[in-house]
Every structure is written in structure tokens, then in C-alpha cells.
FIMI-298498 format. One record per residue (C-alpha): residue number from 1; x, y, z. Coordinates in steps of 0.02 Angstrom, whole numbers, plus 50000, padded with zeros to 5 digits. Layout:
<nodes>
+-----+-------+-------+-------+
: num :     u :     v :     w :
+-----+-------+-------+-------+
: NUM :     X :     Y :     Z :
...
+-----+-------+-------+-------+
</nodes>
This chain:
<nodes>
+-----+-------+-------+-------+
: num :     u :     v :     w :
+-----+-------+-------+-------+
:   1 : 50999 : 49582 : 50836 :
:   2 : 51152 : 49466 : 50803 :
:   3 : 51109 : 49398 : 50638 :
:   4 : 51072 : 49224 : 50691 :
:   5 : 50885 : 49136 : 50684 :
:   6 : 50772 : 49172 : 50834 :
:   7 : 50643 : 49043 : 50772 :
:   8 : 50523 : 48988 : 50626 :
:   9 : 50348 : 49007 : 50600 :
:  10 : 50218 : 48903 : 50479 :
:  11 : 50179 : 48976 : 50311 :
:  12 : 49981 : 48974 : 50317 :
:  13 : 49931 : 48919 : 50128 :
:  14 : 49760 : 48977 : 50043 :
:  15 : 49650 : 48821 : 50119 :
:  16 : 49745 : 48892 : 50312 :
:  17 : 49660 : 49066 : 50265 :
:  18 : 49509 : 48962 : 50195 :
:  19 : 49493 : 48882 : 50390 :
:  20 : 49538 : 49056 : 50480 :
:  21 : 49417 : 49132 : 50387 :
:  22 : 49274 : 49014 : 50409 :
:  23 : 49316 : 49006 : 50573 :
:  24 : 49281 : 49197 : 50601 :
:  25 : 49137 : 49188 : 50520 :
:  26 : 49064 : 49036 : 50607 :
:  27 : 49091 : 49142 : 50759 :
:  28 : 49032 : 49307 : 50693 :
:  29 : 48861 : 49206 : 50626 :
:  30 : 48822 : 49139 : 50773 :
:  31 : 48838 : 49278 : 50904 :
:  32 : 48952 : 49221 : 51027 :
:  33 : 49035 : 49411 : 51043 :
:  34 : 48934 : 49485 : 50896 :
:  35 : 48782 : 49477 : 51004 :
:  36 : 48870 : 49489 : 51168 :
:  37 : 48813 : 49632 : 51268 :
:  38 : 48938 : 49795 : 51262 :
:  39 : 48955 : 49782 : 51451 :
:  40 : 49031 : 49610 : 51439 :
:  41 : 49129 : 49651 : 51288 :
:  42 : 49219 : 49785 : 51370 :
:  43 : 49253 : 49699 : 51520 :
:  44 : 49354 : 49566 : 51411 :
:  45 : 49437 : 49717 : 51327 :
:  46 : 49489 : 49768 : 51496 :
:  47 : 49555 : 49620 : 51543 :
:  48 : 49679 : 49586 : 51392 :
:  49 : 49722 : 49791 : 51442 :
:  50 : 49775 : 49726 : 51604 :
:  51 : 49854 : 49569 : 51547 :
:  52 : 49956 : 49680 : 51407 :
:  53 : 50012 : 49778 : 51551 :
:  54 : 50070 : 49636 : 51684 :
:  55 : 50168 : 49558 : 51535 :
:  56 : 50240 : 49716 : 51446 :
:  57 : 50410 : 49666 : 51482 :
:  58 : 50398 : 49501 : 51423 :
:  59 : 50317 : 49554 : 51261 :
:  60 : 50425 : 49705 : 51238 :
:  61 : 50579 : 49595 : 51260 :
:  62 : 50484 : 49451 : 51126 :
:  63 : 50446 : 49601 : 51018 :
:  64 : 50638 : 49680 : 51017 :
:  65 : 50705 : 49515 : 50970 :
:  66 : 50589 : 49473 : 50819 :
:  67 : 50612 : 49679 : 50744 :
:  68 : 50778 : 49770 : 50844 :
:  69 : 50672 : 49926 : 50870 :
:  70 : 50768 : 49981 : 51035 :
:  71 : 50694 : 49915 : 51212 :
:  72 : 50690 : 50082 : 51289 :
:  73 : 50573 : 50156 : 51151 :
:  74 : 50483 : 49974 : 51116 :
:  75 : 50419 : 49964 : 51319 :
:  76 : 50314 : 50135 : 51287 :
:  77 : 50284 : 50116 : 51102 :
:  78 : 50223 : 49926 : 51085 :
:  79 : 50162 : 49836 : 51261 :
:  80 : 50120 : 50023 : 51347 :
:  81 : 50035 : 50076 : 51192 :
:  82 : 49937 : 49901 : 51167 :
:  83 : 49850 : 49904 : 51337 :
:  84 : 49804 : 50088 : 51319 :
:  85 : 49723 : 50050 : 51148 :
:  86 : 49629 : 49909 : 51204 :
:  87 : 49572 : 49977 : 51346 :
:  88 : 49526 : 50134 : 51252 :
:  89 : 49412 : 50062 : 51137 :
:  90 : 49360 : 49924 : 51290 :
:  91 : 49274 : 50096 : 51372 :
:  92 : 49220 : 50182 : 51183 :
:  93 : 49094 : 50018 : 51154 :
:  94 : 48959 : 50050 : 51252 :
:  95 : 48956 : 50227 : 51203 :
:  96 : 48904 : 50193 : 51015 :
:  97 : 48722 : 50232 : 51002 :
:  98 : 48633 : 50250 : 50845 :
:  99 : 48513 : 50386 : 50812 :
: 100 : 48317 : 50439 : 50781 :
: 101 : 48288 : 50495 : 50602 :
: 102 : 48194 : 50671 : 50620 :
: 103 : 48040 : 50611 : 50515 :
: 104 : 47877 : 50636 : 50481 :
: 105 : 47756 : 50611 : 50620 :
: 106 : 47697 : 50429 : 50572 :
: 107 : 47881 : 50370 : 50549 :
: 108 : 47979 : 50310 : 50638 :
: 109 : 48187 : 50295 : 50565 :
: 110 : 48303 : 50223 : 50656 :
: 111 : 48488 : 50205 : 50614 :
: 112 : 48589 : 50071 : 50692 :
: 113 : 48773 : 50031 : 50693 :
: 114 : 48811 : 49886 : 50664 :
: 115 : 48964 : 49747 : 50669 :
: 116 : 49055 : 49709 : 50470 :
: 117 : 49068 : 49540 : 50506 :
: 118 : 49228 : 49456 : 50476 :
: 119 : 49382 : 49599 : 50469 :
: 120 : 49564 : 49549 : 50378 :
: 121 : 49716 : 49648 : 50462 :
: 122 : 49894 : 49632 : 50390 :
: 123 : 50007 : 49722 : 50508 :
: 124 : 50204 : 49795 : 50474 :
: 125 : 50336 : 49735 : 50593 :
: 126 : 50387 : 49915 : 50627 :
: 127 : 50290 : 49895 : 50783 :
: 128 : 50191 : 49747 : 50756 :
: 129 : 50098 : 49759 : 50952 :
: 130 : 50042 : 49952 : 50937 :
: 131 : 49995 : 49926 : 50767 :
: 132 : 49900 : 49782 : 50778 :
: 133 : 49803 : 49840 : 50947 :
: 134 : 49747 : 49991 : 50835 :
: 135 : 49662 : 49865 : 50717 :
: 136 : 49621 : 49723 : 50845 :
: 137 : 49529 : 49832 : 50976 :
: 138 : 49413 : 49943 : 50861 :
: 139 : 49366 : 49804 : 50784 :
: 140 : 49321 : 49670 : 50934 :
: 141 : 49244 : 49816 : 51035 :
: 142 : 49124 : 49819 : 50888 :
: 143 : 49084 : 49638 : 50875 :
: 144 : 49176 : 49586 : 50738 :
: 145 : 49276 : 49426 : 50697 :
: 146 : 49457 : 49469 : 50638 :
: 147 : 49574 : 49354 : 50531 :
: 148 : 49747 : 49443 : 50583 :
: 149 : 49903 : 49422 : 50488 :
: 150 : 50068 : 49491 : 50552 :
: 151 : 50233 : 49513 : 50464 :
: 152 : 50330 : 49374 : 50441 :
: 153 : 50479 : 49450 : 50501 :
: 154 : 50378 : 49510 : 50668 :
: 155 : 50240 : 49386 : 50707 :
: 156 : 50305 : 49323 : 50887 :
: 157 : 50249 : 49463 : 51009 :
: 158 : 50057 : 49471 : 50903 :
: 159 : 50050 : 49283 : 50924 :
: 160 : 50057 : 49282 : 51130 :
: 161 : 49955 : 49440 : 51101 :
: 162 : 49810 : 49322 : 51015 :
: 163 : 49833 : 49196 : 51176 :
: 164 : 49828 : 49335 : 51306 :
: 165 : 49659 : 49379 : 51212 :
: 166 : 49585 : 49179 : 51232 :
: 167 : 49645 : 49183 : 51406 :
: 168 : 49573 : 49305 : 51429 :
: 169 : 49393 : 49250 : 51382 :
: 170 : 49376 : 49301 : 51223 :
: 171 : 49272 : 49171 : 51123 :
: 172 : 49363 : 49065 : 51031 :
: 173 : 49360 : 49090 : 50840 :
: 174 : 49339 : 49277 : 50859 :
: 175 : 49515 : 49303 : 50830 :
: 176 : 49636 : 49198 : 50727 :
: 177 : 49804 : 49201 : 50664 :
: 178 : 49889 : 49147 : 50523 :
: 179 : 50076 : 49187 : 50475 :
: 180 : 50173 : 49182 : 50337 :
: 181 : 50233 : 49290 : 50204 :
: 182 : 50108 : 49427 : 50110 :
: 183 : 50141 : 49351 : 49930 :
: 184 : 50068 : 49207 : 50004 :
: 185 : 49976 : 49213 : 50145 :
: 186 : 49928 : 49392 : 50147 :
: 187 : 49866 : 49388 : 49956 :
: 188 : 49759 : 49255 : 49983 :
: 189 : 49682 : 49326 : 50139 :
: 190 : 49669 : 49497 : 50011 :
: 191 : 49585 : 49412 : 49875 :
: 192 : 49455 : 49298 : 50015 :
: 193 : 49283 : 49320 : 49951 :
: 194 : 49213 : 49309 : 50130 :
: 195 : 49310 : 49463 : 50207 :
: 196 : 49223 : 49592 : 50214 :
: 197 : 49329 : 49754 : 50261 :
: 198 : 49527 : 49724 : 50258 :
: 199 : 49638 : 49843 : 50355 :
: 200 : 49831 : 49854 : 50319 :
: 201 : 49986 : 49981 : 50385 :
: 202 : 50136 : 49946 : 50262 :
: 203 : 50195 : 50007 : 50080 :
: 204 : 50128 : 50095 : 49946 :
: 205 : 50170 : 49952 : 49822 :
: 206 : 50080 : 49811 : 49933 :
: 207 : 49929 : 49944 : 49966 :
: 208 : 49897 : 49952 : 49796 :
: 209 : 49908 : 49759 : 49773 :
: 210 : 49755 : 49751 : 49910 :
: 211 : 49653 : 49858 : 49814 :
: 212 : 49668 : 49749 : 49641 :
: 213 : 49620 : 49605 : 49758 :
: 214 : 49469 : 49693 : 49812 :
: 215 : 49410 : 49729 : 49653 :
: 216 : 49442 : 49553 : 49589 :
: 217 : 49363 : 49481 : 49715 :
: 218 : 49220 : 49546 : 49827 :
: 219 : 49241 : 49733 : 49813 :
: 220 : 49287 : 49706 : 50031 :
: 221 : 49322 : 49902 : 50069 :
: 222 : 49526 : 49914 : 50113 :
: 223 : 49581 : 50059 : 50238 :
: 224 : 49754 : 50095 : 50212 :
: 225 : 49880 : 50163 : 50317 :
: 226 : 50042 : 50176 : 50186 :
: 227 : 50193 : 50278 : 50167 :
: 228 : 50268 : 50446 : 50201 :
: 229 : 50390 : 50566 : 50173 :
: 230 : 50360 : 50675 : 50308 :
: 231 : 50421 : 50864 : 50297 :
: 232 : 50464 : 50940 : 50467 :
: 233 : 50513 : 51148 : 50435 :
: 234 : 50606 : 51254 : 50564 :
: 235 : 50607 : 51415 : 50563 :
: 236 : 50700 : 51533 : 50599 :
: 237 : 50609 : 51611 : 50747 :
: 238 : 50584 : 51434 : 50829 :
: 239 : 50595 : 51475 : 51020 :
: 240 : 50734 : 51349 : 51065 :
: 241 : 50821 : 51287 : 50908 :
: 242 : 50935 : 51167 : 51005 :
: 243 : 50783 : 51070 : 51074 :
: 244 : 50695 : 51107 : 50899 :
: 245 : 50879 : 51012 : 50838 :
: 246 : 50874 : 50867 : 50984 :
: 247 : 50688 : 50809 : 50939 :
: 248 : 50719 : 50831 : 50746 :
: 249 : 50842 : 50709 : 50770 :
: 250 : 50753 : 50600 : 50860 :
: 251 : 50591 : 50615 : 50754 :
: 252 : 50685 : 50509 : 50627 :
: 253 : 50832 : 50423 : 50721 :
: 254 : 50725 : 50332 : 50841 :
: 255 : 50682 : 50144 : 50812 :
: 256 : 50840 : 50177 : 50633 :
: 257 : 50696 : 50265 : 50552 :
: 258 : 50567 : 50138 : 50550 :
: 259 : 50420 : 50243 : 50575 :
: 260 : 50269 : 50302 : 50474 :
: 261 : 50250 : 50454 : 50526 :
: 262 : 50437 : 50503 : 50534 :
: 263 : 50537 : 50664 : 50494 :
: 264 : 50617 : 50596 : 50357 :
: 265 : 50630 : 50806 : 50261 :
: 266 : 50711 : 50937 : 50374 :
: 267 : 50679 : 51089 : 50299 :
: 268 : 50772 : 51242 : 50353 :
: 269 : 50766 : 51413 : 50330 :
: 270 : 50914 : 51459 : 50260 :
: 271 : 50972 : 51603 : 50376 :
: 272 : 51000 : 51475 : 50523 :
: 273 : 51017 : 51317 : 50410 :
: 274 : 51232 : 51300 : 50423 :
: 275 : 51198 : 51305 : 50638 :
: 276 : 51046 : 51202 : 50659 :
: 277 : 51118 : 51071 : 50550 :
: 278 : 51272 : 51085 : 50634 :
: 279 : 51181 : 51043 : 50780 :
: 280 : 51061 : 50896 : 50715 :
: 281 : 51234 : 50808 : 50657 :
: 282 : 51317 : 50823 : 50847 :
: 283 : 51133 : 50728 : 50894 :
: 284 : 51137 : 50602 : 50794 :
: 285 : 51331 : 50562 : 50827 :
: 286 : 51310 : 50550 : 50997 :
: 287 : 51167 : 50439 : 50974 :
: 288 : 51218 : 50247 : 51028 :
: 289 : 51164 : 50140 : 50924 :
: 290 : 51181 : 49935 : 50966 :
: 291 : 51091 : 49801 : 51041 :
: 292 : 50909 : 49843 : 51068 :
: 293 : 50898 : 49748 : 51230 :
: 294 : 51043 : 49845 : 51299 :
: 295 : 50981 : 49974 : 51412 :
: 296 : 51113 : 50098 : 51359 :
: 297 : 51058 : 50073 : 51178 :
: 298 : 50963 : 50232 : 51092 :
: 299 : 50940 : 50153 : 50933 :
: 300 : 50935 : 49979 : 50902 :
: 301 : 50947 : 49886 : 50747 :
: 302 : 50847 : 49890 : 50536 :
: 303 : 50759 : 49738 : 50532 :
: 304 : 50845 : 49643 : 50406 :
: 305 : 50969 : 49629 : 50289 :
: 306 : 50862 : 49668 : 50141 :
: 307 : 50778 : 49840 : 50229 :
: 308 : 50967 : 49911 : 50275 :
: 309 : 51047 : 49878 : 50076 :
: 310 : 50895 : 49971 : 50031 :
: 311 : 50931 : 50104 : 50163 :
: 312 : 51139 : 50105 : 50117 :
: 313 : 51086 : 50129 : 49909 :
: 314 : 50969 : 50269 : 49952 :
: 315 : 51123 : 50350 : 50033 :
: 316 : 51239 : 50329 : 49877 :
: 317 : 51111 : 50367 : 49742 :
: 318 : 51084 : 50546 : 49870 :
: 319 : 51297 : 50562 : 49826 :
: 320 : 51263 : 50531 : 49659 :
: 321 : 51125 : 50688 : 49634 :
: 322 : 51215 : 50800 : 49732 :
: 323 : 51199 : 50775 : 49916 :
: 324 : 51317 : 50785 : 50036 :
: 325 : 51336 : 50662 : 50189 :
: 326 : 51362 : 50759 : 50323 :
: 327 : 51371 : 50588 : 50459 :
: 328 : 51327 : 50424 : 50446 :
: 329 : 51311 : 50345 : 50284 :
: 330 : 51382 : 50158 : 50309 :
: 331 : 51331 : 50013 : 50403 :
: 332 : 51379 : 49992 : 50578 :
: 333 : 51498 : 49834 : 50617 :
: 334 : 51467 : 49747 : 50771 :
: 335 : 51547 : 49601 : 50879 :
: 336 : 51402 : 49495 : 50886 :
: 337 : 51360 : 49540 : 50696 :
: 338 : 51183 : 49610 : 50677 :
: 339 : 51113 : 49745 : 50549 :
: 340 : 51158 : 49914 : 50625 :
: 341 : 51151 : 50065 : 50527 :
: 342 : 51236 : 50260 : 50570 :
: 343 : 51105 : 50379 : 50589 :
: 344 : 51143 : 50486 : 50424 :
: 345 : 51124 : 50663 : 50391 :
: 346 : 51126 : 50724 : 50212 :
: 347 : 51108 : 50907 : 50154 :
: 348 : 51104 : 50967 : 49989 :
: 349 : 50977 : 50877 : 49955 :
: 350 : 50853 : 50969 : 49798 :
: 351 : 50671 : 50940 : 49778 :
: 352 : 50721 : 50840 : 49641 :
: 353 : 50808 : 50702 : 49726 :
: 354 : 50736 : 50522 : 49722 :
: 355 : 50798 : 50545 : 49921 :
: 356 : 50663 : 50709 : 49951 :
: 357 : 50532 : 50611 : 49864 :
: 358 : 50549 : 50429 : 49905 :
: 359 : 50521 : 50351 : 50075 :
: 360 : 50680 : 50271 : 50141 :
: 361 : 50593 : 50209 : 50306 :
: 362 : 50793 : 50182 : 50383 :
: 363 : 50880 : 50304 : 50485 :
: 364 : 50918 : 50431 : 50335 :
: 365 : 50879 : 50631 : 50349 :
: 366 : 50854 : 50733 : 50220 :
: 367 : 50918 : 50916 : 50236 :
: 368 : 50843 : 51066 : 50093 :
: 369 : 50872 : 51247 : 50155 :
: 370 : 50715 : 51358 : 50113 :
: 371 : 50680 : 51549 : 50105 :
: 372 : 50506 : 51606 : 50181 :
: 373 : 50354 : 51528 : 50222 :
: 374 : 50279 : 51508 : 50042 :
: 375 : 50435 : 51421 : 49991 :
: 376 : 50415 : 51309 : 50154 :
: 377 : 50253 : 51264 : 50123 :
: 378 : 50286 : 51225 : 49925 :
: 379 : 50430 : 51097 : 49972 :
: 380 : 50346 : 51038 : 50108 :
: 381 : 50187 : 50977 : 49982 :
: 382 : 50302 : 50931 : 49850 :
: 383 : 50271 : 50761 : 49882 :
: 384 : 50135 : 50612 : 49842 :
: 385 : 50117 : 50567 : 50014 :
: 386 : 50028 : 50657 : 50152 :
: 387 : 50055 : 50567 : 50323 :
: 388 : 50123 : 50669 : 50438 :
: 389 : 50229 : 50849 : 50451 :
: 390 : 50288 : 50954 : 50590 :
: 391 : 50343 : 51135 : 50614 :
: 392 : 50440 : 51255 : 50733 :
: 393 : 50400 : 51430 : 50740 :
: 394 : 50357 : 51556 : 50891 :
: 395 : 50242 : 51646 : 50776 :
: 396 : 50060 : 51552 : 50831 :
: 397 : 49959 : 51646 : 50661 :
: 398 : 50115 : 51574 : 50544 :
: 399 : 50074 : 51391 : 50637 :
: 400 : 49896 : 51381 : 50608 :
: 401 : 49911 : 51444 : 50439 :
: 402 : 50050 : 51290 : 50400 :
: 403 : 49932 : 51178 : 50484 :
: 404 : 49785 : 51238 : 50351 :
: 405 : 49911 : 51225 : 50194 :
: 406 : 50003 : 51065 : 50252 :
: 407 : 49918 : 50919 : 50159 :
: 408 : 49964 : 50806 : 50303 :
: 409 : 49834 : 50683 : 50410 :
: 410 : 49944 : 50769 : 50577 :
: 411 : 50042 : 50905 : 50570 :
: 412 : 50179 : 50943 : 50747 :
: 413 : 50188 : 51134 : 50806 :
: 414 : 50355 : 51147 : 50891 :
: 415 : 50365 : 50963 : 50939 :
: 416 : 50378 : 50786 : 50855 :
: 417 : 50272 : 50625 : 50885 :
: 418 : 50186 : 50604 : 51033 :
: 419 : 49987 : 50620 : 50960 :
: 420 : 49892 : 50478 : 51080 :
: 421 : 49726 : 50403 : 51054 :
: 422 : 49604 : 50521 : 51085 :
: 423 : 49674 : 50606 : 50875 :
: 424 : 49656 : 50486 : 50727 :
: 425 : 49810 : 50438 : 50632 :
: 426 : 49786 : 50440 : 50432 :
: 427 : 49838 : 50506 : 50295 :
: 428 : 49807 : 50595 : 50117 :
: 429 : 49864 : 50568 : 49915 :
: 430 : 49975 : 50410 : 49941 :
: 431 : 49993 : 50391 : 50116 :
: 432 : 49824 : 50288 : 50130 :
: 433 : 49649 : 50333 : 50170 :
: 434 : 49551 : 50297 : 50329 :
: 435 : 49612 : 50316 : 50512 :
: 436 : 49665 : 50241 : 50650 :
: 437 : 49654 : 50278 : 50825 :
: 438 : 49511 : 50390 : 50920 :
: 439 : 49342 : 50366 : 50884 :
: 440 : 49353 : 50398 : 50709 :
: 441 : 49428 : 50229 : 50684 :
: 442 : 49252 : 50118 : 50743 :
: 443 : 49179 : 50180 : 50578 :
: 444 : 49291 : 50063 : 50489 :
: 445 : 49211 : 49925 : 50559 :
: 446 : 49030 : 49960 : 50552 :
: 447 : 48898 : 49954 : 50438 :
: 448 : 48753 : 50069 : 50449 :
: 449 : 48588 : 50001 : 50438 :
: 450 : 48415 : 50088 : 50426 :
: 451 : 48252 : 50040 : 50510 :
: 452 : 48112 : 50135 : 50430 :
: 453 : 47946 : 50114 : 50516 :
: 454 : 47771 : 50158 : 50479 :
: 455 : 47674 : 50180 : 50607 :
+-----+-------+-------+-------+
</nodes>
């Protein structure tokens, strides 16, 4: 927020993952919530819901000060989100039931699900609570142990999280922490040869890294959740472009553009492009961005020093090939110091451009006029990642065919954002594999096992 050190945390070395991870497993092995009935589990679950929600101001608050994602947004997106994903998956549990194999007479096949064991999760500090609940809770409400590791530059608000959870009567041992930073600590929790599924929200670079750790070590199966470059098309029917222009903005503005799933490629057809950008650009100058625990903040602040020069050289290599800043563009000075960035419109911007095709994940829009649907469609895939998309358009046979051709894991129709957890979150090509959220997720952390009787 103001540039000066909120605290330190302990670097957790190999033999630290060694104990977490033996830890797990000791409680895993010996039942203590693997073997606990689902009604008991889920009232547990419930419990850390509640506590989640009795605290969420404290934890929001904890949670703005270790990332600047803005208070406002933070309240809804991290503590509100926590205790509705916790207490999602605390009612799923007992509704997991396996199934009767339709078999010959004299046999009888049974298919079970059953708990992984001990589950690695290395979580972003983009929103370290929501994120983190979408791991934790699948994965307790199935029985597992989980050896969580949170960003180093966001750890506090997941650390009270994992004492709300003992407090809360889960066992202890079924959940431990270790911080510290992923070279480190988060390779050698990667590479542990008694892990056996790892789950993980964060780059493409460190996703791939996982997967070479998997394969040199146990072969532990890795879900990913990685980057995007999310296209979001108006056209030029859309049934109210200034609200169409108002969420745009938003849809990559909010929390300076540190969001998976954001709309970091406005694509416009080119017979209202000049207005609705026009438009866009008085949104996200009116936009007040400044201290995240300041009430009258929109957008709060990029996380570090290192994540906003990566967001200001995006910006001047976009000059460089051609695009044009329309607002924004520099780094926002302060009083009390911080790293503040002006949410930046560019246009101009060709399919080309290392700014269409590479995730900035800062507060930086992309603007590429198109002509027609087919031309929509072909920007909007001309990409490696496949996370998320959106599109505005009154014309409901035009939607559903975008939502076919779109290789997206959610595509928007005449909105941005919002998808809860009843819809999984994942995405295709580089954005990752596996899901999060909804009852899709619980498959990540079971195994299923076959009992084949004769009678």
C-alpha cells in the first residue's frame, strides 16, 4: 500500500516440507478425518463457513494489506467468497455416492470414491483467500490431508485462515502450512515423492516447472489453473453499449488487472469502435485509484514493485509496435508512496502485438477493431490460452454460436465476471487443465476404486 514492510514470514526449507508432508500423511494414514463420517465432516466445514463469515472484515482488511487488491472488491471477492466455498463443498460431501456396476447376475461391481491422500496446493496472491478455499474445501470435504503453500507476497490472510480451520475442530495435521518463496519452498513441495495430486493457480512458466517435477519425481497428477488473455467482443448490436463500456472497463480495471479470468482484449466492431472506446477511456479516468483500505478507493494498488515495471514495459513495447495510449500508461505517484498504476487503454493494437498475445495481468487493455463475426471469432482464438472470454450482442443465435467457437473454459454473454460456484472455472491450450469450483472440482481429489465380487 505505502511501500513500507507489513511483516516477515519463515522460508520453509526442503526438511520443513519433509515435516508438513509427513505430517499430512500421518493424519491421512490414520483416519482421523479420512475415516470421519461425511456428516461430521461437513459440520466442521460449516463451521470454518461461519467463522470466515464473523471475521470477513478482519481478514479482508489482513488480506488488502499483504496484496492492495481494493477493500470494496476484496470483502465480496476473498472473505464472502471463502465461506460460500467452504460451505459449498461442507453440504456437496455427503452427497458423493459411488455406484453399482450393471453386471452379470453373479457379480457384484462396486465403484467407490475415494480420498487421494495427501494434496499439495500453491496458491497466487491475486486473491490468496478465494483461491485457496477453492482448493482447501474440495479437498477436506473429501478426506484428504493438504500441505498448502501460499504466495510469499500474500501468505497472512491464508495463515489465520489455517487457524480458523484448527479452531474450528479440524484435526490437527490435516492441514499445514508452510511459506516461503516457490523456487524454494514451492519446488520442493513440487518435486515431494509423497504428494500425491498437486493443485496450483499462477503462471504459465511456473505451471510448466510443476509438471517437470512430476515427472521427475512421482508422476503426482498437477491440475493447473494458469494464464489468460481473455478476448471480450462487442458488437455492434449490443443492447446498451454504455453499460457494455462501464463493465468492460471494469472486467479488467478492477483489483489493477490482477485477475485470471480478466478482459485483458476488447475487441470491437469497427462501425462503433471510435464511440465505445471513447467511452471505455471516460471509465477508466474516472476510476479512483489509491489506497485499498480507503472506502472511496475503486482500484487499489499492483502488488509489487517487480509486477508494475513489468506492467509499465508492456505499455512501451505496445508504443513501440504501433499502439496508441489512449489513457493511462505511467505509474501513479502517491503521498504515502505505494505502487499505483493508471488504468491504461491502448488501441491500435494488431494481432501481432506481444501486448494481444501476452498476459500482462496489470491494469492494461488492449483495443483491435474487427469486421463481422468470423473475423471476431478468429482474433478472439488467436491466442495460446483459453481461460475465459465474453461477448455483447442482442442477437441470442450469434451468442450461442460464439459460445460453441470460443475455445474458452467460460465464455460472458452481455456481462463480465460474476460465474459462482455452482459452474467450474478452467481452462483450455495454455490456460491449465482441470477445474475448480462446482462439483466438477471433487474429482481432483479422488481416486476411483473398484470392488469386483463373485458371488
Amino acid at each position: 500500500m505505502d511501500g513500507s514492510v507489513l511483516t516477515t514470514l519463515a522460508t520453509a526449507t526442503a526438511a520443513d516440507v519433509d515435516r508438513a508432508v509427513a505430517s499430512a500423511r500421518r493424519a491421512f494414514e490414520d483416519g482421523r478425518w479420512s475415516r470421519m463420517a461425511p456428516a461430521a465432516r461437513k459440520k466442521i466445514l460449516h463451521r470454518i463457513a461461519d467463522r470466515i463469515e464473523a471475521e470477513a472484515v478482519a481478514l479482508t482488511v489482513l488480506g488488502v494489506r499483504d496484496n492492495g487488491c481494493e477493500f470494496n472488491m476484496a470483502l465480496k471477492a476473498e472473505a464472502g467468497s471463502a465461506a460460500g466455498t467452504f460451505r459449498y463443498y461442507g453440504e456437496a460431501l455427503d452427497k458423493v455416492a459411488g455406484e453399482v456396476a450393471p453386471t452379470a447376475p453373479d457379480v457384484l461391481g462396486l465403484v467407490h470414491h475415494t480420498p487421494v491422500g495427501v494434496v499439495g496446493a500453491i496458491v497466487p496472491w491475486n486473491f490468496p483467500l478465494m483461491i485457496g478455499a477453492w482448493k482447501l474445501a474440495p479437498a477436506l470435504a473429501m478426506g484428504n490431508s493438504v500441505v498448502l503453500k501460499p504466495a510469499e507476497t500474500a501468505s497472512l490472510s491464508l495463515l489465520r485462515l489455517a487457524e480458523i480451520c484448527a479452531e474450528c475442530g479440524l484435526p490437527d495435521g490435516v492441514l499445514n502450512v508452510v511459506t516461503g518463496p516457490g523456487a524454494e519452498t514451492g519446488a520442493a513441495l513440487a518435486a515431494h515423492m509423497d504428494v500425491d495430486v498437486l493443485v496450483f493457480t499462477g503462471s504459465g512458466a511456473t505451471g510448466r516447472l510443476l509438471l517437470e517435477a512430476s515427472a521427475r519425481s512421482n508422476l503426482k497428477r498437477c491440475y493447473l489453473e494458469l494464464g489468460g488473455k481473455s478476448a471480450n467482443i462487442v458488437f455492434a448490436d449490443a443492447k446498451d453499449l454504455d453499460h457494455a463500456a462501464r463493465v468492460s472497463a471494469m472486467g479488467i480495471f478492477r483489483n489493477s488487472g490482477q485477475v485470471c479470468v480478466a478482459g485483458s482484449r476488447l475487441l470491437v466492431e469497427a462501425s462503433i469502435h471510435d464511440a465505445f472506446v471513447a467511452r471505455v477511456v471516460d471509465y477508466a479516468e474516472a476510476l479512483r485509484v489509491g489506497d485499498p483500505l480507503d472506502l472511496r478507493s475503486d482500484i487499489g494498488a499492483v502488488n509489487s514493485e517487480t509486477q508494475l515495471a513489468a506492467n509499465l514495459a508492456h505499455v512501451e513495447r505496445a508504443r513501440h509496435e504501433g499502439g496508441v495510449v489512449q489513457c493511462g500508461g505511467e505509474r501513479l505517484l502517491t503521498s504515502s508512496g505505494g505502487t499505483y498504476m493508471a488504468p491504461t487503454v491502448v488501441t491500435g493494437v494488431s494481432e501481432r502485438a506481444d501486448l494481444f498475445r501476452q498476459e500482462v495481468f496489470g491494469p492494461v487493455l488492449a483495443v483491435t477493431p474487427f469486421e463481422g463475426e468470423a473475423e471476431a471469432l478468429r482474433l478472439a482464438n488467436a491466442t495460446d490460452y483459453g481461460l475465459a472470454a465474453g461477448l455483447w450482442t442482442q442477437d441470442l443465435s450469434r451468442a450461442h454460436r460464439c459460445v460453441a467457437a470460443i475455445r474458452a473454459g467460460v465464455v460472458h454473454v452481455n456481462t463480465y465476471g460474476g460465474a459462482d460456484n455452482t459452474v467450474p472455472l478452467g481452462g483450455v491450450g495454455q490456460s491449465g487443465n482441470g477445474h475448480d469450483k462446482s462439483l466438477h472440482a471433487l474429482g481432483k481429489y479422488t481416486d476411483l476404486k473398484v470392488g469386483w465380487i463373485q458371488l
